[in-house]
C-alpha positions as CSV (number, residue, x, y, z in Angstrom):
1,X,-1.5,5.0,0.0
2,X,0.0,2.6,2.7
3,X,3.8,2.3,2.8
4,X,3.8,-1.4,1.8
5,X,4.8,-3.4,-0.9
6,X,2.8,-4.7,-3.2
7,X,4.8,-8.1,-3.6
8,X,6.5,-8.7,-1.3
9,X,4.2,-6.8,1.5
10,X,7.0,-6.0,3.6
11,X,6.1,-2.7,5.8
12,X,6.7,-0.4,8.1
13,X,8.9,-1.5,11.7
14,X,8.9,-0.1,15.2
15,X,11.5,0.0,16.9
16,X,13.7,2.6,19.4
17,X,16.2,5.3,18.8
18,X,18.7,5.2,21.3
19,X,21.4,7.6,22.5
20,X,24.4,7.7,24.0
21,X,22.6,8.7,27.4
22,X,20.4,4.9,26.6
23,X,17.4,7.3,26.5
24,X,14.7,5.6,24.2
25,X,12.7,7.1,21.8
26,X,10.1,5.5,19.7
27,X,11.1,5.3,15.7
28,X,9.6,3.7,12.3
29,X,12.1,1.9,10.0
30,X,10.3,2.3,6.7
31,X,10.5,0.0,3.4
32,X,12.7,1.5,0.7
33,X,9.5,1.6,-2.1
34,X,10.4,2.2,-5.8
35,X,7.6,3.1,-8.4
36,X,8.3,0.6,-11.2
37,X,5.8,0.0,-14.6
38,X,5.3,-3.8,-14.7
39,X,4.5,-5.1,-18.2
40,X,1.7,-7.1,-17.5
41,X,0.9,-11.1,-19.9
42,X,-2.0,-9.2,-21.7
43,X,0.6,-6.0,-23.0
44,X,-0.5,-3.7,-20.7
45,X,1.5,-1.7,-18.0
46,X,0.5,-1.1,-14.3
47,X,2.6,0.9,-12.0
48,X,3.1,-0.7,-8.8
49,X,5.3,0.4,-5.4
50,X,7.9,-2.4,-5.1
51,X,10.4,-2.8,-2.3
52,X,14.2,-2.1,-3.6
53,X,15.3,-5.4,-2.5
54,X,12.3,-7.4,-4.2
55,X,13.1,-5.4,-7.6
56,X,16.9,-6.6,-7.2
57,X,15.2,-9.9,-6.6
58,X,13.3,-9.5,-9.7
59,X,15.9,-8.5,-11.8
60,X,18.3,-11.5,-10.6
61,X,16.0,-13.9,-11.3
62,X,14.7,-12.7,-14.8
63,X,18.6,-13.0,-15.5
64,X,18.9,-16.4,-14.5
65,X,15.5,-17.2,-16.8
66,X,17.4,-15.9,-20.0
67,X,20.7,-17.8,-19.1
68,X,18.4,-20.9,-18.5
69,X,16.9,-20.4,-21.7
């Protein structure tokens, strides 16, 4: 399974370690991915991998719907 999100599709990045010494090494900055069951309009439930920071921005604006309403 690819280390994406399924929202959002934010993925993997490249970039370098580096030390003290400025050696460079190569590195991968992966996406913090949450396993989340999503309550589909129909009733039923489907698990999907969500970044952290698009299920923050889920929850925020589900919050703001029910204040609205």
């Amino acid at each position: 399974m690819a280390r994406k999100c399924q929202i959002s599709g934010k993925g993997p990045l490249v970039g370098n370690n580096v030390s003290h010494a400025n050696n460079k090494t190569k590195r991968r900055q992966l996406p913090n991915l949450r396993s989340v069951k999503v309550t589909l309009e129909d009733g039923t439930t489907k698990r999907i991998r969500i970044a952290a920071s698009e299920l923050r921005t889920m929850k925020k604006k589900a919050a703001q719907a029910t204040v609205e309403a």
